[in-house]
C-alpha positions as CSV (number, residue, x, y, z in Angstrom):
1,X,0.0,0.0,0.0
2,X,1.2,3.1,-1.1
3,X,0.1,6.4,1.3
4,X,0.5,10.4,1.7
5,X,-0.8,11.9,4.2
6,X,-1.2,16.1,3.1
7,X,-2.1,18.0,6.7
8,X,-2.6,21.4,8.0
9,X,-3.8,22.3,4.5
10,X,-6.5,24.5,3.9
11,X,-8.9,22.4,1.6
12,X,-10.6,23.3,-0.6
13,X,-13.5,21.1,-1.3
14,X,-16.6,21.4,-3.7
15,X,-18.5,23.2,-1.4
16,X,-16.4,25.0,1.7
17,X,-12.8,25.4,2.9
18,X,-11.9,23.1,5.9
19,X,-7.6,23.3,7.6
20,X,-7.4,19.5,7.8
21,X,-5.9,16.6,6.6
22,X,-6.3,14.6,3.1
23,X,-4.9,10.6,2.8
24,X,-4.0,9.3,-0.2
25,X,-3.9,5.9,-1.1
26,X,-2.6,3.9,-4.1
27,X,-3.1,7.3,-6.5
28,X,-6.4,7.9,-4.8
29,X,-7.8,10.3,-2.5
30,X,-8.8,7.8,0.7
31,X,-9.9,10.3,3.2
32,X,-10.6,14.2,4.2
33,X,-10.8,15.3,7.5
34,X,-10.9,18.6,9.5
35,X,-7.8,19.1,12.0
36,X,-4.3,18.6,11.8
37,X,-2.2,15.4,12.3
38,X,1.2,14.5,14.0
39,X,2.2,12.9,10.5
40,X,2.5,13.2,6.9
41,X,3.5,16.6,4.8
42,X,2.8,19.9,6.9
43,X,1.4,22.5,5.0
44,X,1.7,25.4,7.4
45,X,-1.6,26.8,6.0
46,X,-1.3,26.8,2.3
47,X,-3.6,25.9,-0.3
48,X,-4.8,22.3,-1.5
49,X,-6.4,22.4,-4.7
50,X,-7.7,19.3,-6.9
51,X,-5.3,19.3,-10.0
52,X,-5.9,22.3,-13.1
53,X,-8.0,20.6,-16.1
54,X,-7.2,22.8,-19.4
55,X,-9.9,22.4,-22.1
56,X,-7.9,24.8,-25.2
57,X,-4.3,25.3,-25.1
58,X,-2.1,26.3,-28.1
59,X,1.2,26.4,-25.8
60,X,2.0,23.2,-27.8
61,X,2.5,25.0,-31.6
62,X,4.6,28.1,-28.9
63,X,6.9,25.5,-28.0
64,X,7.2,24.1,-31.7
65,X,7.8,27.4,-32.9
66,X,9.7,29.4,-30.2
67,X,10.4,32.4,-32.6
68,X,9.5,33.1,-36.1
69,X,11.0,30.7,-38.3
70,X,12.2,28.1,-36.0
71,X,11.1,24.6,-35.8
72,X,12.2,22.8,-32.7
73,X,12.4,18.9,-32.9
74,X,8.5,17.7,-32.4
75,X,9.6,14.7,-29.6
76,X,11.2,17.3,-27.7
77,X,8.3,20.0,-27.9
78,X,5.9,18.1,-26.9
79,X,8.0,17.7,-23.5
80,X,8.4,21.0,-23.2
81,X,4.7,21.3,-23.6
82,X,3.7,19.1,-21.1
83,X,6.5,20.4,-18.2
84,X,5.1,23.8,-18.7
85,X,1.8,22.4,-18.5
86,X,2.2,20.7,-15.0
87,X,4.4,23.1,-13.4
88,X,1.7,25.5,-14.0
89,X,-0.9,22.8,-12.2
90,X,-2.4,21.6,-15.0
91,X,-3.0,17.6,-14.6
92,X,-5.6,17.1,-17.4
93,X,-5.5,19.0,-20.9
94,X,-7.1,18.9,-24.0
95,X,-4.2,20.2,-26.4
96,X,-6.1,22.5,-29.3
97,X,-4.9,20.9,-32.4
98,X,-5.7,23.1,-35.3
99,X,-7.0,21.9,-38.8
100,X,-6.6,24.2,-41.6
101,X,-5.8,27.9,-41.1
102,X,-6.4,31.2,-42.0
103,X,-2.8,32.1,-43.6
104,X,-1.5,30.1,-46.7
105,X,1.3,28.2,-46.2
106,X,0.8,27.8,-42.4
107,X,2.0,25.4,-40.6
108,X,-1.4,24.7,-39.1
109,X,-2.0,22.7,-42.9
110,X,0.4,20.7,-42.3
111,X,1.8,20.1,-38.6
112,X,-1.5,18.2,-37.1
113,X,-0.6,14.6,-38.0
114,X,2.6,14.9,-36.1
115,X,1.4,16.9,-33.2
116,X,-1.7,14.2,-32.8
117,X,1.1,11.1,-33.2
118,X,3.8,12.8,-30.9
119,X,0.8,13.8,-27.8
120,X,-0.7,10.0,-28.1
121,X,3.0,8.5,-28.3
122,X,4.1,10.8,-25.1
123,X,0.9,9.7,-23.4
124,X,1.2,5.7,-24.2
125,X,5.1,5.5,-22.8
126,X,4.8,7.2,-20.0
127,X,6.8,10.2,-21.1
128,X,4.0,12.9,-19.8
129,X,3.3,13.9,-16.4
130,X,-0.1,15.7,-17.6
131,X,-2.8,13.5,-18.6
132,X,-3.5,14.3,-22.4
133,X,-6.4,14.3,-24.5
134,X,-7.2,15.7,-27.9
135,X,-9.0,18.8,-29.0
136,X,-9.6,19.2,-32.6
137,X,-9.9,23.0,-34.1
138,X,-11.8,22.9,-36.9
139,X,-11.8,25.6,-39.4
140,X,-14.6,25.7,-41.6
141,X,-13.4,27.8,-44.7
142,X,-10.7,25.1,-44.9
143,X,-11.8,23.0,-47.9
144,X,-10.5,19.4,-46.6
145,X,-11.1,20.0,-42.7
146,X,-13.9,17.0,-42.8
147,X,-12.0,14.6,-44.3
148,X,-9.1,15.6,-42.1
149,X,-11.0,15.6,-38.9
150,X,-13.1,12.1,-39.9
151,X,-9.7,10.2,-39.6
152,X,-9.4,11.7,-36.0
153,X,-13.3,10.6,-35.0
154,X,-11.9,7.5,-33.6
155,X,-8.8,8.1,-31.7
156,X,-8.5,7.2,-28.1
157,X,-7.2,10.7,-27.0
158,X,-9.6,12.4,-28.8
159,X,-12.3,14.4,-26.3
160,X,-13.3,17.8,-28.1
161,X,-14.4,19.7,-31.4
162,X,-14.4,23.2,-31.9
163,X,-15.9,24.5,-34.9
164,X,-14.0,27.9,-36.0
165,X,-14.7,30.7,-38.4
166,X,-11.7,33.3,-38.7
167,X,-13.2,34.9,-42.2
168,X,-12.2,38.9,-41.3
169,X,-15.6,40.7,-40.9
170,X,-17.2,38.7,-38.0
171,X,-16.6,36.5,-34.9
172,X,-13.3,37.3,-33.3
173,X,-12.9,40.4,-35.7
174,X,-16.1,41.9,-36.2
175,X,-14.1,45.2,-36.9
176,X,-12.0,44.7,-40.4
177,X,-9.4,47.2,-39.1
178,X,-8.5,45.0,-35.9
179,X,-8.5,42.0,-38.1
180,X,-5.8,43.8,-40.6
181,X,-3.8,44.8,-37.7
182,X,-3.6,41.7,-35.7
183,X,-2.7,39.8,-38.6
184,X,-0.3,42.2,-40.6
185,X,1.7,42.9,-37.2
186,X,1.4,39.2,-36.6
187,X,2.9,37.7,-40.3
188,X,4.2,40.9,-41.7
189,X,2.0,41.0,-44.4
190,X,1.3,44.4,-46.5
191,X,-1.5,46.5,-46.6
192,X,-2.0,45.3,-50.4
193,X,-1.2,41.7,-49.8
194,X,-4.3,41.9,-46.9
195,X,-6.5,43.3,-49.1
196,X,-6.3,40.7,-51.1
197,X,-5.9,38.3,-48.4
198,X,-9.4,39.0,-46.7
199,X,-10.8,38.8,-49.9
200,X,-9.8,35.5,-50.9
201,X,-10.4,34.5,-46.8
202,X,-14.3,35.7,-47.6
203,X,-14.4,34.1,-50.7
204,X,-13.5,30.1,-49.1
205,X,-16.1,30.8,-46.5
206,X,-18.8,30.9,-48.9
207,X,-17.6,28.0,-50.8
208,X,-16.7,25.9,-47.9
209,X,-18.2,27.0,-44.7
210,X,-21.4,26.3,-44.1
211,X,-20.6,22.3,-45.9
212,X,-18.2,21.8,-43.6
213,X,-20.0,22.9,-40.5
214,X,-22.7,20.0,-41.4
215,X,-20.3,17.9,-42.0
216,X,-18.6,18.2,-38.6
217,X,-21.9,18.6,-36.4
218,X,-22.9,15.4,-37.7
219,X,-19.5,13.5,-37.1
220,X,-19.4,14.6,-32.9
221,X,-22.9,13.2,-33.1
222,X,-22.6,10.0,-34.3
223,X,-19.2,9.5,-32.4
224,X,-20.8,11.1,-29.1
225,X,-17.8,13.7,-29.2
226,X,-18.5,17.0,-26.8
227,X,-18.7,20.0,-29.6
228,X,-18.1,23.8,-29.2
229,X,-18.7,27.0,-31.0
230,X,-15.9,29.2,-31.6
231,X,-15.9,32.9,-30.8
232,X,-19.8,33.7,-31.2
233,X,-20.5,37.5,-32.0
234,X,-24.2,37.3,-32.0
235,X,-27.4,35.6,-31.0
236,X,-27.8,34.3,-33.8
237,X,-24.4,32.4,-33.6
238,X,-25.9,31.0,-30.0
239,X,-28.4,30.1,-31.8
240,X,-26.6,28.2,-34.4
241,X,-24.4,26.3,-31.7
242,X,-27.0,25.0,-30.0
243,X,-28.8,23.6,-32.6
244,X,-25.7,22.0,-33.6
245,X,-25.5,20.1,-30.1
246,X,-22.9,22.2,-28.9
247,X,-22.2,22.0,-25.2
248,X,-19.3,24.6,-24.6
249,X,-18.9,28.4,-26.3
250,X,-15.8,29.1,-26.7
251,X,-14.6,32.8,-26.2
252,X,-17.9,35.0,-27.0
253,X,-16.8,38.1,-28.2
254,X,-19.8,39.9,-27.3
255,X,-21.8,40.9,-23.9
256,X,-25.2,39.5,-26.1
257,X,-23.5,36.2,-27.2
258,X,-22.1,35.7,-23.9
259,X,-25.4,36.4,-22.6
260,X,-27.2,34.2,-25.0
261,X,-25.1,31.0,-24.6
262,X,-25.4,30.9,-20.7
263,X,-29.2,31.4,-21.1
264,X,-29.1,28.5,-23.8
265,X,-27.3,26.2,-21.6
266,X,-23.8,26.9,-22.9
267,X,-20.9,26.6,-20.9
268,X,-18.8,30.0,-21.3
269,X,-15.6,29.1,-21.4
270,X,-12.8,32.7,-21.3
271,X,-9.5,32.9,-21.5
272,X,-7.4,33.6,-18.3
273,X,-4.9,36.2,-20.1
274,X,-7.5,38.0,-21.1
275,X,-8.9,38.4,-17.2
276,X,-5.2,39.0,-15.9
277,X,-4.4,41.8,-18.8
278,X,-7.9,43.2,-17.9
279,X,-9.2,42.8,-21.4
280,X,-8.7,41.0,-24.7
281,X,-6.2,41.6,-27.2
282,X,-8.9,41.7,-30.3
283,X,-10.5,44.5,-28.4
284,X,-13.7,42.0,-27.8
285,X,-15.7,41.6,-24.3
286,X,-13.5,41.7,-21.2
287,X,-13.7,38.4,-19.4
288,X,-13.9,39.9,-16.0
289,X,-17.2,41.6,-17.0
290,X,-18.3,38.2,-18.0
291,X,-17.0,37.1,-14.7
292,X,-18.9,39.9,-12.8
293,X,-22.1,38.9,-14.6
294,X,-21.8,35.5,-13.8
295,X,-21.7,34.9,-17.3
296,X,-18.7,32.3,-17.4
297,X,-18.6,28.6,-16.3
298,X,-14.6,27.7,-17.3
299,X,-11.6,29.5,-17.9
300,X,-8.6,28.2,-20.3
301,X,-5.1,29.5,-20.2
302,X,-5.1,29.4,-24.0
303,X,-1.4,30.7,-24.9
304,X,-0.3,31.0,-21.3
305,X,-0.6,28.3,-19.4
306,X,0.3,29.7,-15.6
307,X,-2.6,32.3,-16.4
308,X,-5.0,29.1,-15.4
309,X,-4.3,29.6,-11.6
310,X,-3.4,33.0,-10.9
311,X,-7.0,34.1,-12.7
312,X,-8.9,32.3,-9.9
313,X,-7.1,34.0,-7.8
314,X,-7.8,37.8,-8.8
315,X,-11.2,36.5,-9.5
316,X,-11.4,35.6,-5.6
317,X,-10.0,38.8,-4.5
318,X,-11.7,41.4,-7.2
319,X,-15.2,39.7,-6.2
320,X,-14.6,38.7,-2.5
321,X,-15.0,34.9,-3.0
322,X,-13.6,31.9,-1.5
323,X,-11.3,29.6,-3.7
324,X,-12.9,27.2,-3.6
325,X,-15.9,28.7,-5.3
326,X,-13.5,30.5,-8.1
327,X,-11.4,27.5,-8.4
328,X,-14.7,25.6,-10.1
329,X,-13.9,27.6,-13.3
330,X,-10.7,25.4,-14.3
331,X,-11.1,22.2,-11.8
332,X,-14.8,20.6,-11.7
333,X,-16.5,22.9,-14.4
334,X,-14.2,21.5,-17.1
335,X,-14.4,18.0,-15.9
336,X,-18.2,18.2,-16.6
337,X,-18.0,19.5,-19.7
338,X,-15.7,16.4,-21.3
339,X,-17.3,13.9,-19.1
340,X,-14.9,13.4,-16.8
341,X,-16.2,14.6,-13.5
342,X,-16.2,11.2,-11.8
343,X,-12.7,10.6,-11.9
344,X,-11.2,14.1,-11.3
345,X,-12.3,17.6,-10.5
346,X,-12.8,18.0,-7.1
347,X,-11.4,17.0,-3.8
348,X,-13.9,13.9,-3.1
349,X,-12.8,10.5,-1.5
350,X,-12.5,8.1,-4.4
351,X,-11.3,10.3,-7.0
352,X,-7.6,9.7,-8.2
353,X,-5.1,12.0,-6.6
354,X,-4.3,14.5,-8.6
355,X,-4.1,17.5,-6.2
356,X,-2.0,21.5,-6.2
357,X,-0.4,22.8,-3.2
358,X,-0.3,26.5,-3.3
359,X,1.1,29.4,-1.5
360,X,-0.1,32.5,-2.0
361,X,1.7,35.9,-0.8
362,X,-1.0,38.0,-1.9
363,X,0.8,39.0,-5.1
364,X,1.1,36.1,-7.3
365,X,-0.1,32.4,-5.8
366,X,2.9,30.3,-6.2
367,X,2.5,26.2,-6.7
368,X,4.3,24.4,-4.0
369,X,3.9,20.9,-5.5
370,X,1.7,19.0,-7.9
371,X,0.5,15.4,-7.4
372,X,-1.0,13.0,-10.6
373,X,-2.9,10.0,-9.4
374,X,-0.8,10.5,-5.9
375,X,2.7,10.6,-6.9
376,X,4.5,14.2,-7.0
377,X,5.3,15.0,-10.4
378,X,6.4,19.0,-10.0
């Protein structure tokens, strides 16, 4: 029998904060009490926190392509991926895999088959300390995204579709001029060149958007896959998503659509940069409004993964509420979502161990340890 014992630990379980003590046993959590022990690992007050769970990451492609131009050795990537992941307390991701791009000769057209092979290889020998699934991002104006994603239907890893629409005009860049700006600062392009870019961007939606968005609602139905909509602008785009079976709207960009998807059932999901910069880079809705509304149900750290904690953290001090009500955004709200709320999520006896230790100085909360399925990993 293998056993920790975690004491003097402020807990913070799905309903209340209790000092106490919490046993685990063989990679499971065996027992949570109030009080403090003789035995085991003092934590002299800190945090305990069930394990980060990350629905939409792209740190992935960051650590493939450090700087512009450079591609670093996929096998060695993805380890850099997955140590940045758990240092930050991440113990269950969904790594965003995109399909098709925006920019021609991207390496979004080409880089998914490897990333997909390297994650499951990583996850099958043992080589990651994060548990990994798969999330596929779909863009629809890209002609062979269906045929692309159909091969991925059945893979073991696989546990989330997003279905995206970056055509300039709408969605994440309602405003032309943001979209021209964001994307010439981002790829050097010209002011000629994006003219002609959004124009042939505009023209693939029409032939392939609305096709391929059938296409994929269909496959997550028959294959029982969670879907999500992709940076809704408008009602009308809630409305869309939820008649496509959606479950999860990712990054509205507007007070209405946010408003919209949480009355339609939706779970919001923000990004956490965008709460710790205090807005979003596109010059859409600030999260923290959201937040403030009670308009969001999970937070993703999107391209920064240490965002993920230190957001529930300003969250609990901007709103003056306990952890462990904030902490629901990126522990048992995303374990719902991708069905995997009985194993992980909260602290509950009978739930594998994967638990965060956390101090916090009142500046930036600072992860102490992290525990997957009850051995320290970080």
């Amino acid at each position: 029998m293998n056993e920790q014992v975690y004491t003097n630990y402020r807990l913070q379980l799905p309903d209340r904060e209790v000092l106490g003590t919490l046993v685990v046993r063989d990679g499971k959590i065996a027992d949570i009490q109030p009080g403090i022990v003789s035995q085991g690992e003092n934590g002299n007050g800190d945090y305990l926190l069930p394990g980060l769970i990350e629905l939409h990451t792209d740190n992935f492609e960051r650590c493939m392509s450090p700087r512009p131009g450079i591609k670093w050795p996929i096998e060695a990537a993805v380890v850099y991926h997955d140590r940045d992941l758990i240092s930050s307390g991440i113990t269950t991701v969904c790594d965003a895999i995109a399909i098709g791009d925006v920019k021609p000769n991207s390496n979004r057209l080409t880089d998914f088959q490897p990333m997909i092979d390297a994650i499951h290889e990583a996850q099958e020998t043992g080589r990651f300390l994060s548990d990994h699934r798969i999330h596929l991002r779909c863009e629809l104006s890209f002609e062979s995204v269906c045929e692309i994603a159909e091969e991925y239907t059945d893979h073991p890893l696989l546990s989330l579709i997003s279905v995206m629409d970056h055509t300039p005009g709408q969605r994440q860049f309602v405003k032309i001029e943001k979209y021209t700006e964001y994307y010439m600062g981002k790829y050097g392009i010209s002011a000629e060149e994006m003219h002609r870019f959004i124009k042939r961007r505009k023209e693939k939606q029409q032939l392939y958007a609305e096709k391929n968005r059938k296409a994929l609602v269909a496959l997550s139905r028959d294959r029982n896959i969670s879907l999500a909509s992709h940076d809704d602008a408008t009602v009308e785009h809630v409305r869309e998503a939820v008649a496509d079976g959606a479950a999860i709207a990712e990054f509205p960009t507007t007070l209405d659509a946010a408003e919209a998807a949480h009355n339609s059932g939706l779970k919001v999901l923000m990004g956490s940069p965008n709460l710790v910069l205090g807005g979003s880079h596109s010059g859409n809705i600030s999260a923290m409004e959201l937040v403030e509304r009670d308009r969001v149900d999970i937070l993703s750290s999107d391209y920064v993964p240490r965002s993920l904690l230190q957001s529930i953290f300003i969250i609990s001090q901007k709103m003056q509420k306990p952890i462990y009500q904030t902490m629901q955004y990126v522990t048992g709200n995303p374990a719902k979502a991708i069905g995997l709320f009985d194993s992980r999520g909260s602290l509950e006896v009978g739930k594998q161990a994967d638990i965060i230790t956390v101090h916090d100085d009142g500046i930036v909360p600072r992860i102490t340890s992290v525990v997957r399925r009850g051995r320290r990993v970080a």
